[in-house]
SEDREN-802937 format. One record per residue (C-alpha): residue number from 1; x, z, y. Coordinates in steps of 0.05 Angstrom, whole numbers, plus 5000, padded with zeros to 4 digits. Each point is the difference from the previous one (the first is absolute). Layout:
BEGIN
nr;xx;zz;yy
NUM;X;Z;Y
...
//
This chain:
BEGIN
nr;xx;zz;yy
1;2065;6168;5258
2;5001;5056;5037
3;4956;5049;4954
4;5024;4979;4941
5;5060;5002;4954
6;5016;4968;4934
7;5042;5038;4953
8;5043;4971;4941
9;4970;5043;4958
10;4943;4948;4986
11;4947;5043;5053
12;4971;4978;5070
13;5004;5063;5055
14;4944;4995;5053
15;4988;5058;5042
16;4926;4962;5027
17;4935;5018;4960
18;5001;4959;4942
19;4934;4961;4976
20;4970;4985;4930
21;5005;4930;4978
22;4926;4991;5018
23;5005;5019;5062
24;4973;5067;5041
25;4930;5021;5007
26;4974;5072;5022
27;4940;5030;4981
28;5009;5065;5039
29;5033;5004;5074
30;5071;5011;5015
31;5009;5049;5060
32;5006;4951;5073
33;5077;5004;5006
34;5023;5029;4938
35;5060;4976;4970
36;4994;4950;4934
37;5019;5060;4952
38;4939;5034;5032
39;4948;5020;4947
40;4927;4978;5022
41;4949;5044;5040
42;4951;5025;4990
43;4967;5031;4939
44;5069;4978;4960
45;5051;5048;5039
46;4989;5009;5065
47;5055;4998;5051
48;5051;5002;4936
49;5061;4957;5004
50;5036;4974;4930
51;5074;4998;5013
52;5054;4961;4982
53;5019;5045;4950
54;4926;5007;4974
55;4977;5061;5023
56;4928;5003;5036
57;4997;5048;5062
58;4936;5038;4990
59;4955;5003;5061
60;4929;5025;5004
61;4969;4961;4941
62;4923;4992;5002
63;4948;5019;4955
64;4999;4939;4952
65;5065;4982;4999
66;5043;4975;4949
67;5073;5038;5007
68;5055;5001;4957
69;5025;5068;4969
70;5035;5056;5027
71;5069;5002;4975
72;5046;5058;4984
73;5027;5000;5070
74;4933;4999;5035
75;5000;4929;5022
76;4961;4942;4977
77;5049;4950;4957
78;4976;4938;4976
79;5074;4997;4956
80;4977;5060;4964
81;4926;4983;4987
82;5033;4929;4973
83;5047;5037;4957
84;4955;5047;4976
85;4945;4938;4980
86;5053;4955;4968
87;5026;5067;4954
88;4934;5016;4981
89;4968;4925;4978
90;5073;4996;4953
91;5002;5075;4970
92;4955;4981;4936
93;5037;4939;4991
94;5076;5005;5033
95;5021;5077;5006
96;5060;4971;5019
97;4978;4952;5050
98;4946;5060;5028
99;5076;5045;5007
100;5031;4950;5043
101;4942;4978;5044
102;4997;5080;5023
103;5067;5011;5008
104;5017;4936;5039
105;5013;5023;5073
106;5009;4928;5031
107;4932;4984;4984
108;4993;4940;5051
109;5055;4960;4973
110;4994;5039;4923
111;4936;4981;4989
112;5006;4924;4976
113;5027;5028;4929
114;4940;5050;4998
115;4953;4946;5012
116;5032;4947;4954
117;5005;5059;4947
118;4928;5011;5004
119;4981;4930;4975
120;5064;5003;4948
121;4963;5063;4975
122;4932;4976;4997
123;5023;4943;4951
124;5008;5047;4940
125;4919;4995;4985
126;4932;4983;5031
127;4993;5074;4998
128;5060;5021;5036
129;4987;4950;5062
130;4927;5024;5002
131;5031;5076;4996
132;5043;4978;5052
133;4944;4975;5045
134;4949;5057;4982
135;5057;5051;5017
136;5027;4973;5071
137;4928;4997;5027
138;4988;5073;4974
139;5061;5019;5033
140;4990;4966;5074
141;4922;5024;4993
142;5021;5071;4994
143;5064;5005;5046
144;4966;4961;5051
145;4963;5049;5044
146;4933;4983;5036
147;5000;5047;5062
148;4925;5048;5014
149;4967;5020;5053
150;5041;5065;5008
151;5066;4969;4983
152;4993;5025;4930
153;5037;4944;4950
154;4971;4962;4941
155;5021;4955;4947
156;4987;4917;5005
157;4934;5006;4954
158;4970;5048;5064
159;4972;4928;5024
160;4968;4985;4940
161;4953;5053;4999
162;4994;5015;5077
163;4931;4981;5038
164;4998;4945;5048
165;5013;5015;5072
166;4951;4951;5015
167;4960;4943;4986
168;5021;4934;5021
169;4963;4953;5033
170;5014;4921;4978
171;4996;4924;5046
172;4988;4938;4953
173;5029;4928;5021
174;4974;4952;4971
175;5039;4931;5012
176;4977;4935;5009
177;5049;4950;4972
178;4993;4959;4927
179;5032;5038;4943
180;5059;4964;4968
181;4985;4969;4934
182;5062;4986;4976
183;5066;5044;5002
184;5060;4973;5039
185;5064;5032;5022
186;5027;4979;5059
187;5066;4994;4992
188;5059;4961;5044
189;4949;4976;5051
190;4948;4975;4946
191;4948;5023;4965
192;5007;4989;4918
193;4946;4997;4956
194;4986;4961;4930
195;5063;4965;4976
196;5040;5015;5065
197;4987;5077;4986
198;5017;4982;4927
199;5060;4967;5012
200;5032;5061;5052
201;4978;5049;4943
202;5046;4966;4949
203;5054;4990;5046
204;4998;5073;5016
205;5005;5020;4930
206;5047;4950;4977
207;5050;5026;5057
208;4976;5070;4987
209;4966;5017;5059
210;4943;5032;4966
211;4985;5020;4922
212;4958;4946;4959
213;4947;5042;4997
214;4991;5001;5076
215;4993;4931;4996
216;4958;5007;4940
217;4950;5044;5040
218;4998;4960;5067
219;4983;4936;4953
220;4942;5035;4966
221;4967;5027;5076
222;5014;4916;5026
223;4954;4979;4940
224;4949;5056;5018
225;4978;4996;5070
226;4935;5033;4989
227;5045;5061;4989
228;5024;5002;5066
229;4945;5033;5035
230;5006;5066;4955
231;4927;4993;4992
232;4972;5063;4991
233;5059;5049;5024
234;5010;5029;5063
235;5078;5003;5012
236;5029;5059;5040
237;5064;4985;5042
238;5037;5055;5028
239;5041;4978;5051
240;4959;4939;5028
241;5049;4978;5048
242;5054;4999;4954
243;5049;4932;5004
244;4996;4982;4922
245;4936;5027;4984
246;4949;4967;4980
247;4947;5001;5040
248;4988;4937;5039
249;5010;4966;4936
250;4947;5035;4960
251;4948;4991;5067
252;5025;4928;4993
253;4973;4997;4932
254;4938;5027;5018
255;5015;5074;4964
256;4956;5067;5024
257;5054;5043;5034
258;5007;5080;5036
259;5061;4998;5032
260;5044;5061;5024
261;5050;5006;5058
262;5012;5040;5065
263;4963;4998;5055
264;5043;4955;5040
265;4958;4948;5034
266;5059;4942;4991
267;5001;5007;4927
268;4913;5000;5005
269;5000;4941;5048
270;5039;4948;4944
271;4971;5035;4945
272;4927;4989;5024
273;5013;4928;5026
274;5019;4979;4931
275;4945;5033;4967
276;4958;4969;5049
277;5030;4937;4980
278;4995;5008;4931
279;4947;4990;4948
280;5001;5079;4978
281;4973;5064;5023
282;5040;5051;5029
283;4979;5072;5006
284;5045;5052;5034
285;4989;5069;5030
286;4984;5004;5071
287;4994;5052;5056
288;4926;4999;5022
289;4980;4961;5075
290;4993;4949;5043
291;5071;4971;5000
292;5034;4934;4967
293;5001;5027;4934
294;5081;4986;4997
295;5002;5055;5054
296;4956;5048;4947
297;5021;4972;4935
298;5058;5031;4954
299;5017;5071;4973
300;5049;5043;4983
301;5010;5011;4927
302;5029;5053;4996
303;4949;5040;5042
304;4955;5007;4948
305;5013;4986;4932
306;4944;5022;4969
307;4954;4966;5061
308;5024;4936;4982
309;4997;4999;4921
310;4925;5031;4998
311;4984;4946;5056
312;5032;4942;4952
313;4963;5043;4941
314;4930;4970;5031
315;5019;4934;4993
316;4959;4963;4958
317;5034;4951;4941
318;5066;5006;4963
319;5049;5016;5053
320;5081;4972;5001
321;5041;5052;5038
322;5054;4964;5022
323;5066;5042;5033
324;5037;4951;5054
325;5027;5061;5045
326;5061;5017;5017
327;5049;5043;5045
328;5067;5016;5023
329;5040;5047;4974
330;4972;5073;4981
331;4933;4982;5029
332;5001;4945;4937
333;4992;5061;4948
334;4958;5031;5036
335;4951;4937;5015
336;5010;4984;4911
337;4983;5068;4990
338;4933;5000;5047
339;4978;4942;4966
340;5014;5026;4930
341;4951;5056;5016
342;4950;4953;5022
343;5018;4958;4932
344;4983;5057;4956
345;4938;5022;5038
346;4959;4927;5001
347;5019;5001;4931
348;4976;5058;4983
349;4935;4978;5039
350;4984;4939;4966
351;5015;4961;4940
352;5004;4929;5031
353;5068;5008;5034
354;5052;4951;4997
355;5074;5010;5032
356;5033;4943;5032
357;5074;5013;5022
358;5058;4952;5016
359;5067;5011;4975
360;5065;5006;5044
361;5049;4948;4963
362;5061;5046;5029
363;4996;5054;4941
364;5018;5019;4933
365;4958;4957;4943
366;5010;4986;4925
367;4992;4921;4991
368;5001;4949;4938
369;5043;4973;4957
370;5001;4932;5032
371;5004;5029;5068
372;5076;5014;4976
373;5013;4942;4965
374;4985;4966;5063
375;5044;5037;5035
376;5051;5000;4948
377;5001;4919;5004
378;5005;5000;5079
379;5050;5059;4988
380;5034;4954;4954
381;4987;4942;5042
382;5025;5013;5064
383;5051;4945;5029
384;5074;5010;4999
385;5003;5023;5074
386;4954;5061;4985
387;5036;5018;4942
388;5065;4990;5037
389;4986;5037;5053
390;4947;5059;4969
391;5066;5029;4962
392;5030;5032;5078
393;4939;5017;5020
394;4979;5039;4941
395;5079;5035;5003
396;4995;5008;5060
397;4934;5036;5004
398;5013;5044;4936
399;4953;4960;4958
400;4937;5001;5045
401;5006;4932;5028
402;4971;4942;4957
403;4999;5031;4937
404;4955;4964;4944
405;4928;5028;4998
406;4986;5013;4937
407;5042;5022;4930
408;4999;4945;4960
409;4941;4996;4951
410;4961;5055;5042
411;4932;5013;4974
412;4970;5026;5046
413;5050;4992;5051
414;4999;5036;5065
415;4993;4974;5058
416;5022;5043;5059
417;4978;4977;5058
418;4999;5068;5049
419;5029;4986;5066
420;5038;5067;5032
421;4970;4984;5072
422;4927;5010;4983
423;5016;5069;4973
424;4973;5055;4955
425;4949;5008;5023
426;4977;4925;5001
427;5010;4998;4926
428;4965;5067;4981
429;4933;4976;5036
430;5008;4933;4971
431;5011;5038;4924
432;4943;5044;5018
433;4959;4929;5004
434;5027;4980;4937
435;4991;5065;4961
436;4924;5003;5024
437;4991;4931;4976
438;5030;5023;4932
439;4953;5056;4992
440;4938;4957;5024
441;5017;4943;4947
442;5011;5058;4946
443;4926;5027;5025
444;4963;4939;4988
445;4996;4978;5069
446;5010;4926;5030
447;5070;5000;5035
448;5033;4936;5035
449;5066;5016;5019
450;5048;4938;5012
451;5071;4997;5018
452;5001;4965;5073
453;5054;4959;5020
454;5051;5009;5058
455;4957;4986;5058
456;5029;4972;5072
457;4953;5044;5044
458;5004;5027;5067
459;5019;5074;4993
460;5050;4987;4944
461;5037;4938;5054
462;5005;5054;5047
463;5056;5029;4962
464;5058;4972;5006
465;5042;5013;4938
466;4930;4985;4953
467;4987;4928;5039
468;5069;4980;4986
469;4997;5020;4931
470;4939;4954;4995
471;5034;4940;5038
472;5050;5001;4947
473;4963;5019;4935
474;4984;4922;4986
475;5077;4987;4987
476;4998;5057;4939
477;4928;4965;4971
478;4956;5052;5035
479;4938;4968;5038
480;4972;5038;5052
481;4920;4985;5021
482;4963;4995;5066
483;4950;5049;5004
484;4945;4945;4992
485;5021;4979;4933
486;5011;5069;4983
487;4933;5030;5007
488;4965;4939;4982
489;5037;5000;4930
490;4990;5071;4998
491;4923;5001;5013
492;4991;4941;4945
493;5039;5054;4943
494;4957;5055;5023
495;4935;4956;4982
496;5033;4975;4932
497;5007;5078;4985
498;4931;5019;5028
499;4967;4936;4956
500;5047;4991;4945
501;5034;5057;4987
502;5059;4998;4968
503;5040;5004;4941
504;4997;5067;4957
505;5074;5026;5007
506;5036;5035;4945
507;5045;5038;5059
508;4979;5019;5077
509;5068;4958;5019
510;4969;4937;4972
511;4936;5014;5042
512;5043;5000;5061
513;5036;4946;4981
514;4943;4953;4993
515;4988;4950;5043
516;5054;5027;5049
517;5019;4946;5058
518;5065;5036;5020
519;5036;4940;5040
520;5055;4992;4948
521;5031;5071;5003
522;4991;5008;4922
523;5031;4934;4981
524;5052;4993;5040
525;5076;4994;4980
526;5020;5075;5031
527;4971;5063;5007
528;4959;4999;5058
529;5033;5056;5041
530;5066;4966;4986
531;4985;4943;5034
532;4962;5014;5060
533;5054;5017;5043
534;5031;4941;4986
535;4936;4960;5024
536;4994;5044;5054
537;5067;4984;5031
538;4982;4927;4976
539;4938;5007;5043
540;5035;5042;5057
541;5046;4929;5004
542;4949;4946;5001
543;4957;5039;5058
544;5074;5000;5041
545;5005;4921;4982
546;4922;4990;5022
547;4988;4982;4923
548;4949;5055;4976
//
């Protein structure tokens, strides 16, 4: 273990970059050589290094790019532009709260009570979680700064008004296999469908795995195959290559699809053969020429902003945006903030825009009553060798080790999932997701945003500390997924959303917490946090004894 440490005080230390639980994908480069704290280049910050203590080295941004702020010392901080975004979406609702968050000077270990007392905040009222939501993305829009031609600094919303670069030219595969009529999941080796899928969807809920309505929505897509192929939309998926995205699953169902990535030729070469495979169409952007259209195919998002959102503003038919990007470290907030911009600009171009996102299960969410009751009974449950032997740990660790999830009776309870490894900045892209998706819903608009579950991919078993936290998981009730069941279940909520819709909510935390397939964490007997370290020296011991 020799970047890692595990502390008694209920965290995991790693010093290696740490991973999402979907896994990593790009969608702008990462300077050859740079370190894994190094933010992305070009057109996000050029030759600018985040380090460990969250500060971003300025070098000579480009015209285009997204940069964090200035701070008072004349560096770039992506602590302080955190802070300062976490203050502002509480001050109307938690003056309090808004105090703390600025004055908190260990932001990167601080920040898990800021981000827990943002959701505790927005439970007062629809209103205050919407004000919460409207007054975050205000914030990040105008502290982010959007660097000119002459080096002269803007505000986030400078993309949304900008011209285009450049047009960009477009390659259309069309594959040649037989769409799938009927949804399975592969799932252990097999591939469920009719009463098999039925029968893993009730065992997942009755051992809490994933909420009823998850189940609920899967069964309604399995009787409605004809929904499958999305007929008449055109779904957008930014970050193509991604692990747990879902597009081979949507080509598989025969679904109309522009996909978005870099212009890497590895991540074109598997992307292409499956759409070639597939029953769908795949449109993505490509260089113009003579070459294998891997070699030409991909873009940079960040580039051009406003290029990209008045090329998908030509698309004909209801469009689904869907966001499956994602980044290390600084270059995460950056990446959420690009695509915000992009966000509010095809909106503002068309009326026919959906938003797809998928939701980290390693945050802070409000969840139902019977979410804690279930815990409450496994809490109450547990056999007399847990019990036993949960009293030393929890002395021992001043309370953060196996402590019970939930007060009893908790309605809503919070769940509070964060995990200290991924980081601020991690969390603030992923609330950036969630407080778009808040807006959009309040707006009118279509949104599908599901709760993901754990997900075994590569990026995330690079990491040491993470993969042994997911080896011994199963022992506290948590399952993880393979990436295959993952997006497949994923892809089949996103068309339940885009055909059925779903239930009007009283509160934004109810929208998020339907239909969420979290793996367990919001069930379980403990806390989450409390008992990962615990299954990850669990799962540090069975890959010694050849067991994992």
């Amino acid at each position: 273990m020799a970047a890692t440490k595990i502390r008694m005080d209920g965290s995991l230390l790693d010093r290696r970059v740490h991973h999402g639980p979907f896994g990593q994908n790009l969608l702008f480069r990462t300077k050859r050589g740079a370190s894994s704290r190094t933010c992305p280049a070009p057109a996000v910050v050029e030759a600018a290094q985040v380090r460990h203590d969250g500060l971003v080295m300025s070098g000579s941004e480009r015209s285009g790019a997204v940069a964090f702020p200035i701070s008072g010392d004349g560096r770039r901080s992506t602590s302080a532009l955190g802070r300062a975004v976490v203050a502002d979406a509480l001050r109307q609702v938690d003056a309090v709260g808004a105090g703390a968050a600025e004055r908190d000077t260990g932001w990167r270990t601080g920040y898990l009570t800021h981000f827990r007392g943002l959701i505790e905040a927005g439970l007062g009222s629809r209103q205050a979680a919407v004000s919460e939501a409207r007054d975050g993305l205000a914030s990040l829009h105008r502290r982010m700064r959007v660097i000119g031609p002459d080096g002269e600094e803007a505000g986030l919303d400078a993309l949304v008004s900008a011209p285009a670069h450049g047009g960009l030219a477009a390659a259309t595969v069309t594959g040649t296999g037989q769409a799938e009529r009927e949804l399975s999941v592969p799932y252990r080796g097999e591939r469920l469908s009719g009463d098999a899928l039925a029968r893993r969807l009730e065992a997942w809920v009755s051992a809490g795995v994933i909420e009823p309505s998850c189940a609920d929505a899967v069964r309604a897509v399995a009787a409605q195959p004809g929904w499958l192929s999305l007929p008449g939309r055109t779904v957008v998926v930014l970050g193509a290559g991604a692990e747990v995205g879902p597009l081979p699953v949507l080509l598989s169902w025969g679904v109309r699809v522009i996909g978005l990535d870099l212009p890497r030729p590895a991540i074109w070469e598997r992307v292409l053969a499956e759409a070639r495979r597939s029953a769908g169409t795949l449109t993505v952007p490509a260089a113009a020429g003579d070459a294998d259209l891997a070699q030409r195919a991909g873009v940079d998002l960040t580039e051009d902003i406003p290029g990209v959102a008045d090329w998908l503003a030509a698309v004909e038919g209801p469009l689904v945006l869907g966001n499956y990007v994602y980044a290390d470290g600084g270059a995460n907030v950056l990446l959420a903030s690009a695509v915000d911009a992009l966000t509010v600009r095809l909106a503002g171009a068309r009326g026919d825009v959906a938003l797809a996102f998928l939701a980290t299960p390693t945050d802070v969410f409000a969840v139902p009553a019977d979410a804690v009751a279930q815990s409450a009974r496994a809490y109450a449950g547990r056999s007399p060798v847990a019990k036993v032997g949960g009293w030393p740990l929890r002395t021992l660790s001043g309370g953060r080790l196996l402590c019970r999830a939930y007060p009893p009776g908790a309605d809503p309870g919070i769940c509070d999932s964060l995990i200290p490894q991924q980081g601020p900045n991690y969390a603030l892209a992923k609330r950036v997701h969630r407080w778009r998706a808040t807006l959009a819903r309040e707006s009118g608009m279509t949104v599908s945003m599901n709760v993901a579950p754990p997900t075994r991919t590569r990026s995330v078993l690079k990491n040491r500390a993470l993969a042994a936290a997911y080896v011994g998981a199963p022992r506290f009730g948590v399952e993880v997924f393979e990436p295959a069941t993952t997006k497949t279940l994923m892809a089949a909520l996103l068309v339940h959303d885009l055909c059925a819709g779903g239930p009007a909510q009283a509160h934004p935390w109810q929208d998020e917490a339907h239909a969420a397939a979290h793996g367990g964490l919001w069930r379980i007997a403990y806390a989450p946090r409390s008992a990962l370290t615990l299954a990850a020296l669990m799962g540090y011991r069975a890959a010694r004894n050849g067991s994992a």
